[in-house]
LUMFIBA-502675 format. One record per atom (N, C-alpha, C, O): residue in three letters; y negated, z, x negated. Coordinates in steps of 0.001 Angstrom, whole numbers, plus 500000, padded with zeros to 6 digits. Layout:
N
alaYZX
...
This chain:
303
unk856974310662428353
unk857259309497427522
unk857991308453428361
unk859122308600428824
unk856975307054428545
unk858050305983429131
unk859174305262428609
unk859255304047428791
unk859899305788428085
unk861016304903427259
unk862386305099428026
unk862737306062428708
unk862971304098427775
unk864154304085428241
unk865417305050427896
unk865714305419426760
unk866210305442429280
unk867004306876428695
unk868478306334428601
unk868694305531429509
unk869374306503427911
unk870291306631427840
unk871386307364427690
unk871076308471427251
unk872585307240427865
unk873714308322428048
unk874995308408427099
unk875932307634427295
unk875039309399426016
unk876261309297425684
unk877297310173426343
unk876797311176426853
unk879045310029426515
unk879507310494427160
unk880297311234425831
unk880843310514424995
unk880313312387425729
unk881155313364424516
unk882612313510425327
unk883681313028424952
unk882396314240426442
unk884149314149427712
unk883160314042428941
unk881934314002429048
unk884528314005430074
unk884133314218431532
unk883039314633431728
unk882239313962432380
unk882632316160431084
unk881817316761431713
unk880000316574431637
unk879029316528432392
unk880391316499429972
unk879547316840428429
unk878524315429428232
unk878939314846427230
unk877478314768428762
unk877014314061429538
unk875535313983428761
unk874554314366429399
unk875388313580427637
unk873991313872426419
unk873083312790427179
unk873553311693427481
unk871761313147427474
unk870790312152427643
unk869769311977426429
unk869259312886425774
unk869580310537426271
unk868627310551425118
unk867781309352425388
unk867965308459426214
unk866773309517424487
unk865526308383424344
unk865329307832422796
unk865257308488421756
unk865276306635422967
unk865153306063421053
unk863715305627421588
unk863270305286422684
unk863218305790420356
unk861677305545419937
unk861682304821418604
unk862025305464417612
unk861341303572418486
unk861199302718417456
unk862195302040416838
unk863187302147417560
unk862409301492416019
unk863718300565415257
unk863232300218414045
unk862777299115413744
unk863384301672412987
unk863267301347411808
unk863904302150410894
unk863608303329411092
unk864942301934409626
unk865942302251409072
unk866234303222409242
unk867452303403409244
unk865272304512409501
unk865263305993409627
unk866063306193410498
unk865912305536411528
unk867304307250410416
unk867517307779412075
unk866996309523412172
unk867334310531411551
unk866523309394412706
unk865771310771413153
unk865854311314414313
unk865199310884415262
unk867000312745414444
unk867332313207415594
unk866139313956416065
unk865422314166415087
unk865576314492417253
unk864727315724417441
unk865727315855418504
unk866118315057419356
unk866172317580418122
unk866545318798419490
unk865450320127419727
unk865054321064419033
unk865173319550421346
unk863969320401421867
unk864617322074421623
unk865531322120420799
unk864262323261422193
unk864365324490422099
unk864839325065423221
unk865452324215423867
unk864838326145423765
unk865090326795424996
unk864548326957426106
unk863621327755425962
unk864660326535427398
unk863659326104428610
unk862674324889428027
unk861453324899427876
unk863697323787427742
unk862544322914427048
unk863238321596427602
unk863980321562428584
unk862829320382426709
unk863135319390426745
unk862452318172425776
unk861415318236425116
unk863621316778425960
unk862608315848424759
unk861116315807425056
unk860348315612424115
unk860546316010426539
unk859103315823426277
unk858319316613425910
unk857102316556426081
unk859293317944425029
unk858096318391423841
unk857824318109422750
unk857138318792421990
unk858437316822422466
unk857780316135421105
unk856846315254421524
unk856477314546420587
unk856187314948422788
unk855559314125423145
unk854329313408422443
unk854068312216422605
unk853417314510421432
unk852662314755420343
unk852869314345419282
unk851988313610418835
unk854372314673418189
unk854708314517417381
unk855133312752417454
unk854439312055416715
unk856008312152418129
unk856460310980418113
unk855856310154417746
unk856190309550416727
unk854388309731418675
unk853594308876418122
unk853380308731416843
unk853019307614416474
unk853489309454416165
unk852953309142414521
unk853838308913413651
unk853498309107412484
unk855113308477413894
unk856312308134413105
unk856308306598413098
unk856552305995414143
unk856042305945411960
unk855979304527412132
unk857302304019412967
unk858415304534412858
unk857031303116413663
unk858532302413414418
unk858944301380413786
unk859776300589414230
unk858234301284412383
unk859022300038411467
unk859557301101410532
unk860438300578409849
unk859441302011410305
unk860575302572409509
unk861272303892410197
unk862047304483409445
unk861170304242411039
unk862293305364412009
unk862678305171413114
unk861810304729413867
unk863934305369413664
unk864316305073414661
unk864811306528415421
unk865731307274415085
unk863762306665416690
unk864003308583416707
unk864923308263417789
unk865095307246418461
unk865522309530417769
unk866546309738418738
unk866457311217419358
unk866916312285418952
unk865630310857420590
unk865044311827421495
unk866143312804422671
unk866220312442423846
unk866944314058422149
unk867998313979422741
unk867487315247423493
unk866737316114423044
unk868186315155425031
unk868160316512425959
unk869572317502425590
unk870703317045425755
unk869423318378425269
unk870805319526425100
unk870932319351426406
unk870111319206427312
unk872824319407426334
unk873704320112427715
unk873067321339428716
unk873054322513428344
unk872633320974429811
unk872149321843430754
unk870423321667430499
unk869623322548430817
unk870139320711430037
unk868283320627429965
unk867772318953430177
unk868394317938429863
unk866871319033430607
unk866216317949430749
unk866963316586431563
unk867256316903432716
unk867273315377431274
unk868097314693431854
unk869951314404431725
unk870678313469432058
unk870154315559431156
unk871809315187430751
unk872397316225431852
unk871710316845432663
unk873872316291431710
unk874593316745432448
unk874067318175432282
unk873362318710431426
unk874842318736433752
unk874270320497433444
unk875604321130434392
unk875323321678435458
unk876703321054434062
unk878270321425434844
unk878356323093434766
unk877936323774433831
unk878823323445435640
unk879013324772435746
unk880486325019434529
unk881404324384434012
unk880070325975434559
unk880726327251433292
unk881106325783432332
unk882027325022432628
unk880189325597431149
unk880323324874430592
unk880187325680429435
unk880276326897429593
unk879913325056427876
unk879821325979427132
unk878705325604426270
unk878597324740425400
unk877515326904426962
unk876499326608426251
unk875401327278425009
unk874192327302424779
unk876528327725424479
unk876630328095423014
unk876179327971422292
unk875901326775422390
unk875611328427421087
unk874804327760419954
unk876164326827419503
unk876284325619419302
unk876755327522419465
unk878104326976418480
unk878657325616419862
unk879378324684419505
unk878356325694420808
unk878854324661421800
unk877595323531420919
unk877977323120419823
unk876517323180421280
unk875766322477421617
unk875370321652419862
unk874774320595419657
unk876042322738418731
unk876088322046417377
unk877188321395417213
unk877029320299416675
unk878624321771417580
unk879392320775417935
unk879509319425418722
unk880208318453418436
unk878444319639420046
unk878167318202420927
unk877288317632419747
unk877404316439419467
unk876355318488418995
unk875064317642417947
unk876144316710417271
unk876134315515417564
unk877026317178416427
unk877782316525415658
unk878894314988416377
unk879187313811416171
unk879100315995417171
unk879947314558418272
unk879286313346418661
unk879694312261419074
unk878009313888418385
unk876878312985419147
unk876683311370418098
unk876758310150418242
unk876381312447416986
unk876054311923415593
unk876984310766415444
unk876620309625415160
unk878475311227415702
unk879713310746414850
unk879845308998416229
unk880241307894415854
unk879392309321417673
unk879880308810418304
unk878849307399418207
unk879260306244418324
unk877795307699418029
unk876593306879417423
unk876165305925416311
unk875337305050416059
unk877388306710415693
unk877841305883414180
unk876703306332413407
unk876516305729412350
unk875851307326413733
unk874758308172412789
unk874659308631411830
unk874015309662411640
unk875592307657410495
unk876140308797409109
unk874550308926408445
unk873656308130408730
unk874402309945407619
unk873170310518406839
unk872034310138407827
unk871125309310407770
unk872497311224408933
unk870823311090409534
unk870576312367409632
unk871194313421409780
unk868966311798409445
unk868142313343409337
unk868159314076410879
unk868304313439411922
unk867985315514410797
unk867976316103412239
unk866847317126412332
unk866632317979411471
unk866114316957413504
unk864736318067413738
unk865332319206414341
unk866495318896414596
unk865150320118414616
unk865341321281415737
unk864398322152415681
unk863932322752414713
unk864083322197417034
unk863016323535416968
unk863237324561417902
unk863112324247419086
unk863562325808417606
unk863505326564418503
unk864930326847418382
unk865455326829417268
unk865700327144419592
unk867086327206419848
unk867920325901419270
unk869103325966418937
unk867171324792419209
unk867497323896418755
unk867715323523417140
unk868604322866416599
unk866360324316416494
unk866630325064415235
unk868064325742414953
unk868854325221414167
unk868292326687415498
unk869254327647415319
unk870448326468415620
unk871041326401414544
unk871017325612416455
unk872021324918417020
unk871986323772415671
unk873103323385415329
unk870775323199414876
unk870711322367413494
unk871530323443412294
unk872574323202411689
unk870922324305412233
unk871504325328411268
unk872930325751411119
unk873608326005410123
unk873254325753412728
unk874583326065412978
unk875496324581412688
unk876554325041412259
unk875603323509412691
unk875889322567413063
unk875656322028411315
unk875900320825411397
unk875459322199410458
unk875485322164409077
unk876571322891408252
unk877179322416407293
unk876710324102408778
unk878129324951408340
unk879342324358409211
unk880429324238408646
unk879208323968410608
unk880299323002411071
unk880749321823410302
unk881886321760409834
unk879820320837410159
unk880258320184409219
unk880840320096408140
unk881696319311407734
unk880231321116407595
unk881112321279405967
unk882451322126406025
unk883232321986405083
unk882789323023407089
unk883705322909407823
unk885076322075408000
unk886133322194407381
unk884678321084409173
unk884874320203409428
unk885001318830408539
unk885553317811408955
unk884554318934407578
unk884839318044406442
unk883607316097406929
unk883564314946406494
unk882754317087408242
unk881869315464408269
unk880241315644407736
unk879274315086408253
unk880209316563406579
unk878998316555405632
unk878085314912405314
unk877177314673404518
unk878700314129406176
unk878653312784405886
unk877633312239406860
unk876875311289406660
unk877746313108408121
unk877092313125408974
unk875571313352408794
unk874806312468409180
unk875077314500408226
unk873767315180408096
unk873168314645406375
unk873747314533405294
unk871814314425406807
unk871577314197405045
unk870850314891404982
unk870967315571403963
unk869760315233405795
unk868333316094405807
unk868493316988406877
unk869374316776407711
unk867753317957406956
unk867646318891408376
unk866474319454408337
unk866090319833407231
unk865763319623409286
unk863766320316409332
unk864394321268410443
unk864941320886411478
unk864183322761409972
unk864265323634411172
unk862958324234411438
unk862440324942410574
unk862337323998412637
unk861288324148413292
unk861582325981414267
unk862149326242415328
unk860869326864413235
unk860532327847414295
unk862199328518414644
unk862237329365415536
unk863382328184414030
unk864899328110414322
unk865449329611414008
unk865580329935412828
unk865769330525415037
unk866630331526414358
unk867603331840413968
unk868435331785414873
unk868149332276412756
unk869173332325411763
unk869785333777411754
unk870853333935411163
unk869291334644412257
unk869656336015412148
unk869468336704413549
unk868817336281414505
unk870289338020413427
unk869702338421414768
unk868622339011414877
unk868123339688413978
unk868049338794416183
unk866303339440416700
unk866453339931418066
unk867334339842418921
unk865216340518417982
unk865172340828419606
unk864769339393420635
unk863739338754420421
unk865712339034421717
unk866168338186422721
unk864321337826422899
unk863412338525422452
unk864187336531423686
unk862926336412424235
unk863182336839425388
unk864281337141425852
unk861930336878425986
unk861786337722427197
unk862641337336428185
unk863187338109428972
unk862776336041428151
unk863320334720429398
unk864929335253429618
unk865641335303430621
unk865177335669428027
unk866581335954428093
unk866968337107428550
unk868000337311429188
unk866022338023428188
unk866113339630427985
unk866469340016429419
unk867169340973429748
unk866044339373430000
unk865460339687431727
unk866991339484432532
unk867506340104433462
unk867440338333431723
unk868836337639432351
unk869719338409431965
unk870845338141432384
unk869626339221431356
unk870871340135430538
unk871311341466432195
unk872304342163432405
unk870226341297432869
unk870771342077433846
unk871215341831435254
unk870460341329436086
unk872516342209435530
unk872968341336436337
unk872799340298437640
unk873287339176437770
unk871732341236438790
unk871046340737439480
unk870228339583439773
unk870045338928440799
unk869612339487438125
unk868010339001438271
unk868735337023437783
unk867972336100438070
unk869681336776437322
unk870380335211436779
unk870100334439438781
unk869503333454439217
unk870966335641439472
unk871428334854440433
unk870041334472441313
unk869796333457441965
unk869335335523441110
unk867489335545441629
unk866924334271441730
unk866545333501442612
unk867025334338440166
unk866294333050439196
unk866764331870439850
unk865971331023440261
unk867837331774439957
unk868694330180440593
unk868036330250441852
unk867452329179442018
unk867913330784442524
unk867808330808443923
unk866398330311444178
unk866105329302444820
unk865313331414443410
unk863870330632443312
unk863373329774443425
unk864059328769443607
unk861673329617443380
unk861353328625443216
unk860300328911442480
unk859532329344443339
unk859717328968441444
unk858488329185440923
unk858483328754439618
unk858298329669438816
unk858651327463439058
unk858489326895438028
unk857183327141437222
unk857278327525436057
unk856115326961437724
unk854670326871437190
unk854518328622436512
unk853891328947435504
unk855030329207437114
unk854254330678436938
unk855607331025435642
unk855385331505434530
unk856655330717436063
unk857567330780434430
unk856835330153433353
unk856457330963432507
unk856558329082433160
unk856566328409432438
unk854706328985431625
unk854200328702430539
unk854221329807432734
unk852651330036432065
unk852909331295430944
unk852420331468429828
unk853871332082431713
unk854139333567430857
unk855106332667429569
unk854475332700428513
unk855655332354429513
unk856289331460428233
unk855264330347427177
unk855661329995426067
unk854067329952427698
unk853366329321427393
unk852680330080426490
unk852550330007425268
unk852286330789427289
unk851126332109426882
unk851846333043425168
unk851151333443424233
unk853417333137425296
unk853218333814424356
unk853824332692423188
unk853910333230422085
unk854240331313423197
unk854673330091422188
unk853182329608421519
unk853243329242420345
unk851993329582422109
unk850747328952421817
unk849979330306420712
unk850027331436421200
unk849489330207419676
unk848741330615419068
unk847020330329419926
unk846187331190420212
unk846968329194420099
unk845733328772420524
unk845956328618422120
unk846571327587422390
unk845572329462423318
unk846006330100424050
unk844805328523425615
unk844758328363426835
unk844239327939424498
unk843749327088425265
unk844434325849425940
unk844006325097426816
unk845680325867425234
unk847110325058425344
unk847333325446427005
unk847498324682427957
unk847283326674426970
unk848576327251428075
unk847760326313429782
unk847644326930430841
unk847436325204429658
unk846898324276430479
unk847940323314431243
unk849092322998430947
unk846920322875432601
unk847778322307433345
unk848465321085432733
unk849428320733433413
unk848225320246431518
unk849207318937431201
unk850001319725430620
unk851052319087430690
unk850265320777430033
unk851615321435428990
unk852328322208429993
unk853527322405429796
unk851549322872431477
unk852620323904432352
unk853523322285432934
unk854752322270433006
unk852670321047433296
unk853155319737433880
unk854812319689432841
unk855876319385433381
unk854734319965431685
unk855487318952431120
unk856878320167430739
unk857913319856430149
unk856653321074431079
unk857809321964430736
unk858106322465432145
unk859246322892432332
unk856986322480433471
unk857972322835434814
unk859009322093434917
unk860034322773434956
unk859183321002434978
unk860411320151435465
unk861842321243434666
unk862944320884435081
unk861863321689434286
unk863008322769433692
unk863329323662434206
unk864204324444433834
unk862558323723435340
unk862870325288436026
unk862761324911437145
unk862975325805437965
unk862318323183437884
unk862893322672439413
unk863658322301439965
unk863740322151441183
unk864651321996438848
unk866073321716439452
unk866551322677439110
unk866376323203438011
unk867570323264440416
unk868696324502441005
unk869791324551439559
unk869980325518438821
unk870262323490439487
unk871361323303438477
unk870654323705437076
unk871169324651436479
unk869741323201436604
unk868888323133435395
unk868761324900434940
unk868860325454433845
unk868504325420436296
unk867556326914436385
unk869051327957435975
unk869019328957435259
unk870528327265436790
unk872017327940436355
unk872004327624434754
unk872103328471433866
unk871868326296434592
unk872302326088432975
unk871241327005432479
unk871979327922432119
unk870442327280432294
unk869520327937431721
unk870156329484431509
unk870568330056430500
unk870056329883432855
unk870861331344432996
unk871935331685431953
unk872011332693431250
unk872870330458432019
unk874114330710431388
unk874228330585429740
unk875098331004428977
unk872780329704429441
unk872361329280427763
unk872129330934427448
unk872808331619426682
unk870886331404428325
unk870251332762427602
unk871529333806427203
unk871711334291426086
unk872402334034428460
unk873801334831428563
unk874445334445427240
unk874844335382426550
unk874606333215426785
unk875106333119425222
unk874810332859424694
unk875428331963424118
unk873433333283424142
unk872474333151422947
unk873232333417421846
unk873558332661420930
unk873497334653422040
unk874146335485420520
unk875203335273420294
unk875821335370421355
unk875975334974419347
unk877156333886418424
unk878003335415418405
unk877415336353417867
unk879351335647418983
unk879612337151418868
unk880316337198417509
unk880852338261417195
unk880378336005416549
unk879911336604415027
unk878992336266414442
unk879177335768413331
unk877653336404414959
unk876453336801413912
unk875880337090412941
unk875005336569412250
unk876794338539412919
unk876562338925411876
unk877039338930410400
unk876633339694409525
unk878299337606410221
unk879020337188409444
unk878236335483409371
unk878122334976408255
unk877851334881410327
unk877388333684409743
unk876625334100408729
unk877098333973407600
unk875100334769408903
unk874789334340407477
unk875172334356406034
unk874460333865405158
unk876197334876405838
unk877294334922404638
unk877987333627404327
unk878787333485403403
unk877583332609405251
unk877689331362405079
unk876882330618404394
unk877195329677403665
unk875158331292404761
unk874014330163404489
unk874423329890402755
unk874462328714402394
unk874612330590402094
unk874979330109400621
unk875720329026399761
unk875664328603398606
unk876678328712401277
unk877329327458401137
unk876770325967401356
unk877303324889401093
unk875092326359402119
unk875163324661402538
unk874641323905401258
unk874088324277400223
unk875011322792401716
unk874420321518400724
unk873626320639401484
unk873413319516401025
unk873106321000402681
unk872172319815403158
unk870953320056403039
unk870401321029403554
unk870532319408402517
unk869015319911402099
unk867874319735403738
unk867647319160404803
unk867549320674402850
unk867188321585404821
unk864879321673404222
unk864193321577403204
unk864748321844405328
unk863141322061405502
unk862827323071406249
unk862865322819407454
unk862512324188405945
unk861774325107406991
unk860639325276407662
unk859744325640406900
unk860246325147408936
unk858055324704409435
unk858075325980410063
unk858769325917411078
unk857681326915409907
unk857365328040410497
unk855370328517410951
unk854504328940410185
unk855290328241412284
unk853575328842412320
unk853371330867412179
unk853834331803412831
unk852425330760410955
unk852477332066411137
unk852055332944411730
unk851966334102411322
unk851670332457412974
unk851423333696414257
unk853274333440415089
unk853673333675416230
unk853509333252414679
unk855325332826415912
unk855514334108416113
unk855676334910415193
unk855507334483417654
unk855729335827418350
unk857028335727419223
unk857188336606420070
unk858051334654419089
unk858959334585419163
unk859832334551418341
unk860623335488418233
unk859902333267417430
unk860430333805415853
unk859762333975415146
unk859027333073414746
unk859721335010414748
unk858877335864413428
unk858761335002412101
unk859770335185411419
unk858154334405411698
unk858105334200410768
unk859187334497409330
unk859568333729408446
unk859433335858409564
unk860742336976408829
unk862097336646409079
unk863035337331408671
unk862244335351409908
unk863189334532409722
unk863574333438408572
unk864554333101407907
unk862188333087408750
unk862209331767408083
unk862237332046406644
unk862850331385405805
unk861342333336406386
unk861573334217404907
unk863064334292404605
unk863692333504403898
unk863478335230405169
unk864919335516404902
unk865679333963404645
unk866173333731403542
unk865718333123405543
unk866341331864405420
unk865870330610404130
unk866596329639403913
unk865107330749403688
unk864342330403402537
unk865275331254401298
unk865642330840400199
unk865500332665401986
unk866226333241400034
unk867939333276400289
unk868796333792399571
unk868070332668401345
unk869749332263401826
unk869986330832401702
unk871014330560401083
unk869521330163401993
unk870038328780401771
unk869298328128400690
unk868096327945400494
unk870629327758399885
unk869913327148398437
unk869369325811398737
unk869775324824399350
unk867976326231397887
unk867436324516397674
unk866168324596398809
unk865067324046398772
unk866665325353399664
unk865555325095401196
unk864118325537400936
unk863841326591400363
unk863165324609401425
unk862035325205401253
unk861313325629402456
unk861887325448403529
unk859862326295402455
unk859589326573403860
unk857793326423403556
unk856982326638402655
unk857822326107404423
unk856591325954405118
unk855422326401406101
unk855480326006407265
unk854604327023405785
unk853838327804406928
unk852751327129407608
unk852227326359406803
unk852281327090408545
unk850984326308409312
unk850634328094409500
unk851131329185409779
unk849101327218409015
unk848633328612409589
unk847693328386411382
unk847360327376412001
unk847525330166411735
unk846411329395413266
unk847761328527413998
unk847556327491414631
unk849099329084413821
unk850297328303414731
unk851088329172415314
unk851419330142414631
unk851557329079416595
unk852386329834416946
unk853833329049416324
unk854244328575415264
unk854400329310418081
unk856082329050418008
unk856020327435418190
unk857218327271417958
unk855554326139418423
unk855175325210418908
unk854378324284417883
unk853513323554418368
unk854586324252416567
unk854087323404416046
unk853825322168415869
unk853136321608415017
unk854630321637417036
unk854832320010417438
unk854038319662418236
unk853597318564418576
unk853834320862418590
unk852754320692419632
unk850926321433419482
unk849844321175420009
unk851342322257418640
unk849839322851418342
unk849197322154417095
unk848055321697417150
unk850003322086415926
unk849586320999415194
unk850748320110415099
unk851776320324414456
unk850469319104415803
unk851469317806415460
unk850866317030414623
unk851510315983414555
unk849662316998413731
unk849494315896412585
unk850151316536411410
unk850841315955410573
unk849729318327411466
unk850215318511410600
unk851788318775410269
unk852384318779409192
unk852224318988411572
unk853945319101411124
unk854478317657411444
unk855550317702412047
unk853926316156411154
unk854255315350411214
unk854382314933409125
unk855243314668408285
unk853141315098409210
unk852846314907407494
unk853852316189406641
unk853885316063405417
unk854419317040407074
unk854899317844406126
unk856630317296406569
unk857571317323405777
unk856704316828408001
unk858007316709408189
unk858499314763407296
unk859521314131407032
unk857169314606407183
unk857496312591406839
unk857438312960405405
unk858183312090404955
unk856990313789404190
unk856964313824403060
unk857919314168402679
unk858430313551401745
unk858616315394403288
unk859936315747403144
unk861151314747403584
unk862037314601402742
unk861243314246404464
unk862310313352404452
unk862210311762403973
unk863059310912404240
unk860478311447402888
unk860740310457402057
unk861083310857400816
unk861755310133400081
unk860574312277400391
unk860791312692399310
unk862073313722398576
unk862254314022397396
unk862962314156400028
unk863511314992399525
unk863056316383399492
unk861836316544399527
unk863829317450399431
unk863506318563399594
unk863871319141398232
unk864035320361398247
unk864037318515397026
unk863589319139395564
unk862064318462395485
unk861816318416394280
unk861212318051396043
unk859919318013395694
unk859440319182396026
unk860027319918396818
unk858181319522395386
unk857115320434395695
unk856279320443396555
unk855135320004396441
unk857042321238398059
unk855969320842399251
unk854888321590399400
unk854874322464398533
unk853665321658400353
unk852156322663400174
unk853172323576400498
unk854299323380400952
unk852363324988400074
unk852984326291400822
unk852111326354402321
unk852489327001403298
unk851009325624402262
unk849949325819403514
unk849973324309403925
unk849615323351403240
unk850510324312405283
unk849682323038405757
unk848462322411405832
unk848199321209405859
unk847397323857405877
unk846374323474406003
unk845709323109404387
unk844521323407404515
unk845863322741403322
unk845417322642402804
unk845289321232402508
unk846273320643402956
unk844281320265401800
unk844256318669401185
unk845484317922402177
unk846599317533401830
unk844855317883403490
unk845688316736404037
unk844775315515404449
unk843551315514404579
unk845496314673404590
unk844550312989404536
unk843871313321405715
unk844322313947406673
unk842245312637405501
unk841859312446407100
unk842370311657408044
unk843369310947407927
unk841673311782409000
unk842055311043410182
unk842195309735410404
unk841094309189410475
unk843132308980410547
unk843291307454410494
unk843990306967408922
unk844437305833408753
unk843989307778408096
unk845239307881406859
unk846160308175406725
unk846571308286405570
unk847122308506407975
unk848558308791407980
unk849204307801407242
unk848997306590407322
unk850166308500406364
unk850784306968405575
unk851707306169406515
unk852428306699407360
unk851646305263406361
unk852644304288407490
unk854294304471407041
unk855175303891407676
């Protein structure tokens, strides 16, 4: 995406890079996922009118173009607190927020901060894309890092393309994806030395070491939330998004079918139209249970 990047500064270290796309009343955050970055909405963006949303294309701490400082804290619970700092420093009150992936989980988390924190003022909407809420078994990327040797390996390396195919291979439902413009747009994450440490040190604190007490929270939120889950996701199970659907009141969920973990990218018309109905309509409307069912043809996106 050619757009212009910019920098908010949270402290010294903590160094957010972002991209705005359009200038229209909407503010609409997207946070990419794990070994990722903003240019995996690259798909989805285009179809957000730029007379009514104004996206705000942000890189998490240690990814893509923002800072990536050693022993920083890159936390679920770190990186929903920078979400919120971000928000507040932006002057972003009631804006909607995307997350997919780890980025999911860091939206989710970052909703109980707030209400918390007393800045519920901050968030009006939230779409969690593919986001885990409970504990699961680690992805592979992480699993691997859990042993001591293999973090310092990884830094040292060089083999971006061949990471990024075994990660490809199992996020894509439709396996015709796992091609050279999609390995293009997610190597840059694994060529810079620093990028490949932050990474190391994200997987190392995936898991929130109280876990298993957040979801005893989900009952409390009030932000009306959206769930997009594809139901082939062989990373998050689908049995997330279930469970999180009968925990957080009000939330609804959504399945694409024929989708993996990547719905922004495997179907981006359709998780564009389920993500734009929901945040004109609210999440007490009655959304499809199937994406695939009665959606406008081609060249009828509503503006």
């Amino acid at each position: 995406m050619d757009t212009p990047l910019f920098t908010c500064d949270l402290s010294e270290m903590e160094l957010l890079s972002y991209r705005v796309v359009g200038r229209g009343p909407r503010a609409l955050v997207l946070l990419h996922g794990l070994a990722s970055r903003s240019q995996c909405w690259t798909d989805l963006v285009p179809l957000f009118s730029p007379e009514s949303y104004t996206l705000y294309l942000v890189d998490l701490l240690g990814s893509g173009e923002s800072a990536k400082p050693k022993d920083a804290d890159y936390s679920i619970r770190g990186h929903a607190r920078r979400l919120l700092d971000f928000l507040e420093r932006l002057g972003l009150t009631q804006a909607m927020v995307v997350g997919h992936s780890l980025g999911g989980a860091v939206v989710l988390l970052a909703t109980l901060l707030a209400k918390e924190q007393g800045r519920q003022h901050l968030l009006r909407k939230v779409v969690i894309l593919a986001g885990p809420g409970y504990l699961q078994g680690l992805p592979l990327i992480a699993r691997v890092f859990r042993y001591p040797l293999v973090g310092p390996l990884f830094i040292n390396l060089y083999a971006p393309r061949a990471w990024v195919k075994v990660g490809l291979k199992a996020a894509y439902y439709d396996q015709r994806l796992v091609n050279r413009e999609h390995i293009e747009r997610y190597a840059p994450c694994y060529q810079d030395r620093d990028a490949r440490r932050a990474l190391v040190a994200t997987c190392q604190q995936l898991v929130p070491p109280d876990v298993a007490r957040i979801p005893e929270r989900y009952r409390d939120i009030e932000t009306s939330m959206l769930l997009l889950w594809g139901r082939h996701d062989l990373i998050v199970p689908l049995s997330q998004g279930e469970r999180l659907v009968q925990d957080v009141p009000g939330a609804r969920l959504v399945v694409l079918e024929e989708c993996g973990h990547n719905p922004q990218e495997e179907k981006a018309r359709e998780t564009y139209l389920i993500i734009e109905r929901f945040l004109r309509e609210g999440a007490d409307e009655v959304l499809q249970e199937s994406a695939g069912a009665e959606l406008p043809p081609a060249g009828e996106l509503p503006e």
